[in-house]
C-alpha positions as CSV (number, residue, x, y, z in Angstrom):
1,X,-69.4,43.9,-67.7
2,X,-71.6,45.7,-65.2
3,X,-73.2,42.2,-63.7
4,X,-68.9,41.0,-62.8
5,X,-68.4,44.3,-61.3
6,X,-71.9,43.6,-59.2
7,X,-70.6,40.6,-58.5
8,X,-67.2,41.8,-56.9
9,X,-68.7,44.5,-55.2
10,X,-70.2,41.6,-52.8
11,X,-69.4,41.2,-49.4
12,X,-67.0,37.9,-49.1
13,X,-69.6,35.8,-46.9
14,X,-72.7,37.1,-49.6
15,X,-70.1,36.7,-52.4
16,X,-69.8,33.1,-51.2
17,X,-73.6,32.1,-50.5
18,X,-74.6,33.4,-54.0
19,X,-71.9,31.3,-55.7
20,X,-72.7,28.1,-53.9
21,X,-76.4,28.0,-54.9
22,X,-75.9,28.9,-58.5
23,X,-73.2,26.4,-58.9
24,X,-75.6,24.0,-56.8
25,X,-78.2,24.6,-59.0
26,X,-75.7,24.7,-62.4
27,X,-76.4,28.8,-63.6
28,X,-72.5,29.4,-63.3
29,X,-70.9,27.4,-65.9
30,X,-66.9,25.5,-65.7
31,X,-64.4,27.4,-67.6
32,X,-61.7,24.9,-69.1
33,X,-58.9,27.3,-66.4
34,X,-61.3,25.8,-63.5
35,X,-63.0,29.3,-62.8
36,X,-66.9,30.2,-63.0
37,X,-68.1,32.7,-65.5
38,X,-70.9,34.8,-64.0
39,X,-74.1,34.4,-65.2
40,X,-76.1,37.0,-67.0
41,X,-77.5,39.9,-64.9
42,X,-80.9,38.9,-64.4
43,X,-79.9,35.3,-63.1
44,X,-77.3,36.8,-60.8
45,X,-79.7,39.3,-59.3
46,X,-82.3,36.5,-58.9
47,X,-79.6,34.9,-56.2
48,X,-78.5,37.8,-54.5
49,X,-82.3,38.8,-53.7
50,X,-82.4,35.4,-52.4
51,X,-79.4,34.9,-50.3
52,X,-80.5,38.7,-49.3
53,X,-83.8,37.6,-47.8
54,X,-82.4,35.1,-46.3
55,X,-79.7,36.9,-44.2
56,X,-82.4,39.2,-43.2
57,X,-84.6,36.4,-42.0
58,X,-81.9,34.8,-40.2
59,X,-80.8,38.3,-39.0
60,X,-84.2,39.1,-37.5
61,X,-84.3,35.9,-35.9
62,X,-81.0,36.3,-33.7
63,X,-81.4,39.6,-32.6
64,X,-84.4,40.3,-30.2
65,X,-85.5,43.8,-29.9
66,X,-83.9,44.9,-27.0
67,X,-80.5,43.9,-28.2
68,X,-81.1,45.9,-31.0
69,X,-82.3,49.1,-28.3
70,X,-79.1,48.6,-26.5
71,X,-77.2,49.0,-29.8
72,X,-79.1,51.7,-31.2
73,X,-78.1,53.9,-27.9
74,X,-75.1,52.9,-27.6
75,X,-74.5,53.9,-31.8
76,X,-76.3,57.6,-31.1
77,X,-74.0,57.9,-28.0
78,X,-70.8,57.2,-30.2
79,X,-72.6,59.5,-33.1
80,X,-73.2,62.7,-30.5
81,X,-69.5,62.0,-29.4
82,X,-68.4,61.6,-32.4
83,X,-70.4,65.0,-33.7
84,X,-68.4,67.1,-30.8
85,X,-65.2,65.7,-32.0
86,X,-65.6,66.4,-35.4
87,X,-66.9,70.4,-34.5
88,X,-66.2,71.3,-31.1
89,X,-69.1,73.9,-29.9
90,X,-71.2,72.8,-32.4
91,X,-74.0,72.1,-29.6
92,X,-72.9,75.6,-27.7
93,X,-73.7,77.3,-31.1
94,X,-77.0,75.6,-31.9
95,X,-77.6,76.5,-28.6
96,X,-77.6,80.0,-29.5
97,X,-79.3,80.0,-32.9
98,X,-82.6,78.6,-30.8
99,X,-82.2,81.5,-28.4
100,X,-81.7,84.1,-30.8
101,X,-84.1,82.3,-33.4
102,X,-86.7,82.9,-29.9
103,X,-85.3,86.2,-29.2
104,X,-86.4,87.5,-32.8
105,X,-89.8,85.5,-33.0
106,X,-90.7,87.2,-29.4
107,X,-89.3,90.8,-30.8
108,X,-91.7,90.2,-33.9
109,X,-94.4,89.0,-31.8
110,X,-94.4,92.5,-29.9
111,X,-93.8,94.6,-33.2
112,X,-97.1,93.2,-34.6
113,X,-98.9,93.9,-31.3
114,X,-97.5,97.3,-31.7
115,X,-98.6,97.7,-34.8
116,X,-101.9,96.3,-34.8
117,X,-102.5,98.4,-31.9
118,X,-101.3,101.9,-33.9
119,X,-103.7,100.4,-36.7
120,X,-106.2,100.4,-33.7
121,X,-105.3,103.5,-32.8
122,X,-105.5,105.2,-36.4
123,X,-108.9,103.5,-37.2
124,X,-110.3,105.3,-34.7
125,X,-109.0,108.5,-35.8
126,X,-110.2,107.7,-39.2
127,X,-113.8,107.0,-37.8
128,X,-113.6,110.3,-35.6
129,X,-113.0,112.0,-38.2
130,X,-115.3,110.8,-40.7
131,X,-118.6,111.0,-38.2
132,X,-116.8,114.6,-37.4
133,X,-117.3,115.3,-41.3
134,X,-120.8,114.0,-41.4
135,X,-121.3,116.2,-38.9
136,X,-120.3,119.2,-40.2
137,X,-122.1,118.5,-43.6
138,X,-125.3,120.2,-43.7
């Protein structure tokens, strides 16, 4: 059943908590071999939300803020390490994809000028040339 296989999937110390309340409070009945059967889905996911906001509470409490700094720098240190490792020149070629990425944006930039300056240029032409042909019209 899916609600035993939730149950095993717990960590040992959550596993634990859960059981003791819902033997404490009777929702995992004796089995004649000595063993619990698991209650129902909706009664065993009523305990692990619990025992969940509990460890959370109790987790918040313990670790201040700048603990929690100190280990978040040191995990993103051991995750950029850990990135090189796993694909040496990673950085180098990322590196390179932002300069050429630049290179082309700066080479589009100065087409565009280019062209809007030749569309410039052609309006013009297209203006001489019409006042030209109004004046020639008698």
């Amino acid at each position: 059943m899916f609600h035993e296989d939730l149950f095993d999937s717990l960590s040992a110390d959550i596993k634990g908590a859960v059981s003791k309340e819902m033997i404490k409070e009777n929702s995992m009945v004796r089995e004649e071999d000595g063993g619990y059967l698991i209650p129902p889905m909706r009664i065993l996911k009523k305990y692990i939300e619990q025992e969940l906001e509990a460890w959370i509470l109790v987790t918040k409490r313990l670790s201040p803020p700048r603990i929690a700094d100190q280990k978040y720098s040191k995990n993103k240190e051991r995750r950029a390490q850990l990135k090189e490792d796993l694909f040496p020149g990673m950085q180098e070629a990322l590196k390179k994809m932002k300069e050429l990425t630049k290179t082309l944006k700066e080479q589009k930039e100065a087409v565009n000028k280019e062209v809007s300056s030749e569309s410039d240029d052609v309006k013009q032409l297209i203006n001489q040339l019409n006042e030209l042909t109004n004046v020639a019209k008698p």
